[in-house]
C-alpha positions as CSV (number, residue, x, y, z in Angstrom):
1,X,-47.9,22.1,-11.3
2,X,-48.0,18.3,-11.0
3,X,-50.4,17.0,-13.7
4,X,-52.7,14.0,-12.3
5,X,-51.9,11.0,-14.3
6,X,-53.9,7.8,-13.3
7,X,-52.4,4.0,-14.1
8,X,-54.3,1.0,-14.1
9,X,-50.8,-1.1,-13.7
10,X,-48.0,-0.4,-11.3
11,X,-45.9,-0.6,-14.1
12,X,-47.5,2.8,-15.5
13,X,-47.0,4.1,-11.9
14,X,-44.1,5.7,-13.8
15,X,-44.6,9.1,-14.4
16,X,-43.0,12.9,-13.5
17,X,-40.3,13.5,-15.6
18,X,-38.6,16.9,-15.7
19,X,-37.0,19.2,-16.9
20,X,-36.5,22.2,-19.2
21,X,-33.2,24.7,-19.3
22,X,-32.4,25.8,-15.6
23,X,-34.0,29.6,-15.0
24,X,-36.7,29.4,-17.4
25,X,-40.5,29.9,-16.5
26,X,-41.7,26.8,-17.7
27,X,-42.7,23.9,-16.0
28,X,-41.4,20.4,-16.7
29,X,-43.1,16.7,-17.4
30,X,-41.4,14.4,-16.9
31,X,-44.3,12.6,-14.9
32,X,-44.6,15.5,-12.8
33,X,-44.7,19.0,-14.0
34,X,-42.5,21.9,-14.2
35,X,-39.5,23.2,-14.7
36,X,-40.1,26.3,-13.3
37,X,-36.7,27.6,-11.3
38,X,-35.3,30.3,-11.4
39,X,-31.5,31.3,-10.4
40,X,-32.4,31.2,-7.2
41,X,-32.6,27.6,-6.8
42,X,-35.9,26.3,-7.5
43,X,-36.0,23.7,-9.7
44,X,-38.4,22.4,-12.9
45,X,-41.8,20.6,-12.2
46,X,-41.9,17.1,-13.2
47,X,-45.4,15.8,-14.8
48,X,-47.0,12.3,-13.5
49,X,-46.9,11.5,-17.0
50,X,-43.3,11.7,-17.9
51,X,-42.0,15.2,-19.1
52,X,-42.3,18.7,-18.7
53,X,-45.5,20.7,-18.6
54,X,-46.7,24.3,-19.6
55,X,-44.3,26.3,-22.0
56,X,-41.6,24.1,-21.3
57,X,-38.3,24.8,-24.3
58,X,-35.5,23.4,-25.7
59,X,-32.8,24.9,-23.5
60,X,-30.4,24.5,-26.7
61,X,-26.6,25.4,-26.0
62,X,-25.0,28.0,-24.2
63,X,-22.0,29.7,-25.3
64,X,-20.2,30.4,-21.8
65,X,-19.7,26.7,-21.8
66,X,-16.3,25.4,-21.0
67,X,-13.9,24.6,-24.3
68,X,-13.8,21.0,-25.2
69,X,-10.6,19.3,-24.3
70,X,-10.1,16.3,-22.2
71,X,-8.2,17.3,-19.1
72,X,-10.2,19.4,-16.3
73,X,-12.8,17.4,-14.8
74,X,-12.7,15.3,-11.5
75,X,-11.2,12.3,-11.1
76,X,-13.6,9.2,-12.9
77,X,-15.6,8.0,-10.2
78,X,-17.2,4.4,-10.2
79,X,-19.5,5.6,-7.5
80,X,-23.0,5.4,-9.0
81,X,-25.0,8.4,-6.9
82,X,-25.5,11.3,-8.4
83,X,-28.5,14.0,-8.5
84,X,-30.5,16.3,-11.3
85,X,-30.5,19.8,-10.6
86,X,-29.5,23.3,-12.5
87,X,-29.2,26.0,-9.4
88,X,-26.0,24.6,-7.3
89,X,-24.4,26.9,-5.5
90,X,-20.6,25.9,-4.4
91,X,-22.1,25.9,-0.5
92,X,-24.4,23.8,-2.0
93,X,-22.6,20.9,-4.6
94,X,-19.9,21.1,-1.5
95,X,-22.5,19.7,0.8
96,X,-23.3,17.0,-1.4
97,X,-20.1,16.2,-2.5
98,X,-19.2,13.5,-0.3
99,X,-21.4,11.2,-1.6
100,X,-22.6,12.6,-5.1
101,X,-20.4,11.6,-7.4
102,X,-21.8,13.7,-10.2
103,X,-25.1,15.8,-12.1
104,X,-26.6,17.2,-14.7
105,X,-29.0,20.3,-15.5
106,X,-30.7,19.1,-18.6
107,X,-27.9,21.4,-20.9
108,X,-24.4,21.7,-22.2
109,X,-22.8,24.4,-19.8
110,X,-22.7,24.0,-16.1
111,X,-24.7,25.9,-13.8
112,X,-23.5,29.2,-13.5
113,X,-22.8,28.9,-9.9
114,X,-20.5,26.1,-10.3
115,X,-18.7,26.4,-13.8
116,X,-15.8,27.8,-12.8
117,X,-15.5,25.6,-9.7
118,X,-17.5,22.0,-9.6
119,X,-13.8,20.4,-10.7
120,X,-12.0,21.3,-7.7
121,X,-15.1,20.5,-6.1
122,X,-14.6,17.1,-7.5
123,X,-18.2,16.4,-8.7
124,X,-18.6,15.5,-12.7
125,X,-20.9,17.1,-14.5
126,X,-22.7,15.4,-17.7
127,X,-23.8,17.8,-20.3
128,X,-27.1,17.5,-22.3
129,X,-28.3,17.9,-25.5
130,X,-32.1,18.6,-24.1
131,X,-33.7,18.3,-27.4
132,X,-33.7,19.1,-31.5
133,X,-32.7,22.6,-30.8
134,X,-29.8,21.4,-28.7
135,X,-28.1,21.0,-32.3
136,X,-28.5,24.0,-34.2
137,X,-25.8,25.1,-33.5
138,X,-22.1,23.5,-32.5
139,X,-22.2,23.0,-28.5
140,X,-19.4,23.7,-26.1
141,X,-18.7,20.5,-24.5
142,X,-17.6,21.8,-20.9
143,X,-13.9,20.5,-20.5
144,X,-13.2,17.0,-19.1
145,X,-16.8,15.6,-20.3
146,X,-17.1,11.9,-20.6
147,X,-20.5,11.1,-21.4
148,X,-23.4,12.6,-23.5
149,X,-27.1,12.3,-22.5
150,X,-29.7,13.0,-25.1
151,X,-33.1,14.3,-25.8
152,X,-35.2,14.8,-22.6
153,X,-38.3,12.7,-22.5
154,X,-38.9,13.4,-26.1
155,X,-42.4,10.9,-26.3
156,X,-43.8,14.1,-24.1
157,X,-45.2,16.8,-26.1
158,X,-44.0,19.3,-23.4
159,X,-40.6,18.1,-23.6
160,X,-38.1,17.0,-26.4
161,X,-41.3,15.9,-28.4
162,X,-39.5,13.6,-30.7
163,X,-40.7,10.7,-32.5
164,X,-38.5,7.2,-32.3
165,X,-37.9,8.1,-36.1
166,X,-36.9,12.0,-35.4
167,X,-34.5,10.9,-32.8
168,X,-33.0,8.7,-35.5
169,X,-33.4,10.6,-38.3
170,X,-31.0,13.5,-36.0
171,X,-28.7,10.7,-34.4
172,X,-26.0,10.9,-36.6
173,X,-25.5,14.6,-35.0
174,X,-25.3,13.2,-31.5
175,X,-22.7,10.7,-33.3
176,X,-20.6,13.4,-34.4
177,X,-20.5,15.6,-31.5
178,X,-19.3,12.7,-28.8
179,X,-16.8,11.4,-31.3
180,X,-15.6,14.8,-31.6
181,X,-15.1,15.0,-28.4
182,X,-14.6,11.6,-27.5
183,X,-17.4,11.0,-25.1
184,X,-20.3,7.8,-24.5
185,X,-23.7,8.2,-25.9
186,X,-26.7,8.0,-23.2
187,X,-29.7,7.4,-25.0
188,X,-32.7,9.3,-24.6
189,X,-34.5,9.3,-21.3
190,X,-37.9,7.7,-21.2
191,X,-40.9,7.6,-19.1
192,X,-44.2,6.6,-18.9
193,X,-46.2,9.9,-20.5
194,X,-50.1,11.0,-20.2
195,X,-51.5,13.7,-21.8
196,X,-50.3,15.3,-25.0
197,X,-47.5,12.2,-26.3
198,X,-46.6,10.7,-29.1
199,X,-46.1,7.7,-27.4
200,X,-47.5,6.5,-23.9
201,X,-45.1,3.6,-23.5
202,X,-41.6,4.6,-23.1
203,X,-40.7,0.2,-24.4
204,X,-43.0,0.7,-27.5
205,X,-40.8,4.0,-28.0
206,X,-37.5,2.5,-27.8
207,X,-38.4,-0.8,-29.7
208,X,-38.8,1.9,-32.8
209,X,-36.4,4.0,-32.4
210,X,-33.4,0.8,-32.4
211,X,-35.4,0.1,-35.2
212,X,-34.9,3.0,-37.0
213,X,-31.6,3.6,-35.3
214,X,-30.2,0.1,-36.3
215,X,-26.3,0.6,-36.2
216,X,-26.6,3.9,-34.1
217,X,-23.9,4.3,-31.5
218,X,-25.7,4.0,-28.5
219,X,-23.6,3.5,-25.4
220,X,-26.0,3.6,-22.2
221,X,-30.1,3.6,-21.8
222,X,-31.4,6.5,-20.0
223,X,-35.0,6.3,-18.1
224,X,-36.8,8.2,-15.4
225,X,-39.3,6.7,-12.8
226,X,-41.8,8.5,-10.2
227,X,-43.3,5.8,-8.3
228,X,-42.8,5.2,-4.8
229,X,-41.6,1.3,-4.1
230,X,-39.2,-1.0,-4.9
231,X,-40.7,-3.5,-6.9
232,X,-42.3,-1.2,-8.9
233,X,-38.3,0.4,-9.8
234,X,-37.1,-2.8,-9.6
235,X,-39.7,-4.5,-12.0
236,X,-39.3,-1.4,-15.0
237,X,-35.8,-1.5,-14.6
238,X,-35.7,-5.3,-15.0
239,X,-37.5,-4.7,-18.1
240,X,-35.5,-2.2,-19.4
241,X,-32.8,-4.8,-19.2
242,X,-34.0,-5.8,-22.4
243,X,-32.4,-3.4,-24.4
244,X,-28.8,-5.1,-22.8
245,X,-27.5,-1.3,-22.2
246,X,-25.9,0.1,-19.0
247,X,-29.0,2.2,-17.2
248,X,-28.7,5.3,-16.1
249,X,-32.3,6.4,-13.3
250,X,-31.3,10.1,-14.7
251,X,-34.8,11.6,-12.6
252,X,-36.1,9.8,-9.3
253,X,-38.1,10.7,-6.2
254,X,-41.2,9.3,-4.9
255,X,-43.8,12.0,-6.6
256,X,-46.7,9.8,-8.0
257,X,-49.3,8.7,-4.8
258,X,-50.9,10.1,-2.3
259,X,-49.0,10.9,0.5
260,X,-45.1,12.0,-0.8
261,X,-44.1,13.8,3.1
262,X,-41.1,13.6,4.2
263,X,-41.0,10.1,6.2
264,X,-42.4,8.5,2.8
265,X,-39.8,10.0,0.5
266,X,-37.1,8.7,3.1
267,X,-38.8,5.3,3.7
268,X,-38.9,5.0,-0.5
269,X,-35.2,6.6,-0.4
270,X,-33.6,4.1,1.7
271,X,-35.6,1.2,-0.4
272,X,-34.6,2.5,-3.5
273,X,-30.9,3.5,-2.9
274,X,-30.1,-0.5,-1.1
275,X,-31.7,-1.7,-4.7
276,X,-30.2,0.4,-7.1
277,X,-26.5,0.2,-5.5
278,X,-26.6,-3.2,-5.4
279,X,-28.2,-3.9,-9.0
280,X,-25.3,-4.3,-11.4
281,X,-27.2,-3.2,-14.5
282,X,-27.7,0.3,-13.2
283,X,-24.8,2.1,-14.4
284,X,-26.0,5.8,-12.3
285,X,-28.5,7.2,-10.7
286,X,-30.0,10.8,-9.9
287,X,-32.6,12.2,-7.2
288,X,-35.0,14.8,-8.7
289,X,-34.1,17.3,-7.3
290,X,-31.9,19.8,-5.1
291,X,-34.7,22.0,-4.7
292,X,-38.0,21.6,-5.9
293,X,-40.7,24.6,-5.0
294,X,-44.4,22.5,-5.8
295,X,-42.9,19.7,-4.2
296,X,-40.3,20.8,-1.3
297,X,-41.0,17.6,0.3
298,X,-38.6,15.9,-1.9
299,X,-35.6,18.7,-1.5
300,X,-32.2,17.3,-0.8
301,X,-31.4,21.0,-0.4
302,X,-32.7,23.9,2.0
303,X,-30.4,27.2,2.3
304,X,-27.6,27.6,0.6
305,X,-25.2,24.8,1.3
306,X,-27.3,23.1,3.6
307,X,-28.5,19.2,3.4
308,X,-32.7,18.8,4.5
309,X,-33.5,16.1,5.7
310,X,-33.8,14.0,3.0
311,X,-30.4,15.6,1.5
312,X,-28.4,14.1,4.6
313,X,-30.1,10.6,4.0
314,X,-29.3,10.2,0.5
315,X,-25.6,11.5,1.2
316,X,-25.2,9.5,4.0
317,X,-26.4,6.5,2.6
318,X,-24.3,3.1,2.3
319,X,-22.7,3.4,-1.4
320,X,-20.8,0.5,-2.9
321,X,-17.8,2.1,-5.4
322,X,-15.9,-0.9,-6.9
């Protein structure tokens, strides 16, 4: 379920992050809450405070991953549209192919419906290393990889639950796996977070982790956002600007007010997608989510391989691809 989460500023309007490992019974926080899908297609819950409620786990790695070579994935796209989801189908990442560029599923393996065909598809796909579990053990980068997102919302305690100076302290392992494999760093993704955190503000969190991290390879800053108009995106992402990093919106939908039907989320859509295509200092972008059962207002997915509403907006929207 969604937890409640109210803000006194717009700019804590922020919250519902997601996500947990795809087909797990918990829910997710990531301002919103709950990752609860299941291989059937329904996606985690994001919290209004940032991360992923309930029994939400480290997804970890997953051995049927692809073998770690550089040859295999689609074409590099400098289209920015992409979407965060773990239950594609092929009907289903065909659909959205013509638009979405790429995803991710908040792990290192594609989803199982896709992994043996997303790169004739032609959609990338971004692995994760969710959270401190993620590196127990050695992942297998799927083939083609070019960039690494970490940790998952860890200021939520329902989510990667990391200090700034845990993150640090386990950096050098994020190091050594993308220049293993020769991929860029994303930096954990940050919200907003009510409830049970160890930090509130996702800006006080990473002022100390790059000051634990000083020297740290990080390549790209990842955040997430749950509020429903433009200048409330526009004004966090021009303050995450600070941090003089390529942003990537990794989770995005219009999930924390009132009234989140249909004709909102496309009103919000259409607001958001003219601002971030046009915004040079976001890098990429993903909609939360292809399928999304407490929320199915904000689905860019209904049957297999077929767009909602809202799924042939955001596919058909205008897309600037230098």
């Amino acid at each position: 379920m969604r937890s409640s989460y109210l803000h006194s500023h717009w700019l804590i309007l922020a919250l519902v992050g997601c996500s947990q490992e795809p087909g797990s019974t918990d829910t997710e926080t990531g301002s919103a809450t709950s990752d609860s899908g299941d291989a059937t297609g329904s996606a985690m819950t994001p919290t209004t405070s940032g991360g992923v409620d309930g029994t939400d786990t480290d997804p970890g790695t997953d051995s049927e991953a692809g073998t770690a070579t550089d040859s295999g994935n689609p074409p590099a796209s400098s289209c920015k549209r992409g979407i965060a989801y773990g239950y594609h189908s092929e009907a289903d990442l065909t659909a959205l192919a013509p638009a979405v560029s790429w995803w991710y599923n908040w792990t290192v393996p594609p989803d199982e419906g896709v992994r043996d065909s997303y790169q004739e598809i032609g959609v990338e796909f971004v692995p994760m290393l969710w959270g401190a579990a993620s590196l127990e053990q050695e992942p297998e980068i799927p083939a083609g990889a070019r960039y690494l997102l970490a940790f998952n919302e860890p200021n939520f305690g329902s989510q990667a639950n990391l200090t700034p100076q845990e993150a640090a302290a386990l950096w050098p392992q994020v190091e050594a796996i993308a220049d293993a494999h020769g991929l860029e760093i994303v930096s954990p993704a940050l919200n907003y977070c009510g409830g049970s955190c160890n930090k509130t503000n996702p800006f006080e969190w990473f002022d100390e982790f790059f000051a634990a991290c000083q020297g740290c390879r990080v390549d790209h800053l990842a955040v997430h956002w749950y509020a429903c108009h433009r200048d409330a995106l526009s004004g966090y992402i021009e303050q995450m600007k600070q941090y003089e990093r390529p942003i990537w919106l990794t989770e995005f939908s219009c999930l924390d007010a009132m009234d989140v039907s249909v004709p909102v989320q496309l009103a919000y859509m259409a607001e958001a997608l003219d601002y971030l295509e046009n915004e040079p200092a976001v890098f990429r972008y993903s909609w939360f989510a292809g399928r999304f059962d407490p929320q199915p207002a904000i689905d860019l997915l209904g049957a297999s391989g077929e767009l909602t509403e809202l799924g042939q907006a955001y596919v058909s929207a205008p897309a600037n691809c230098p």
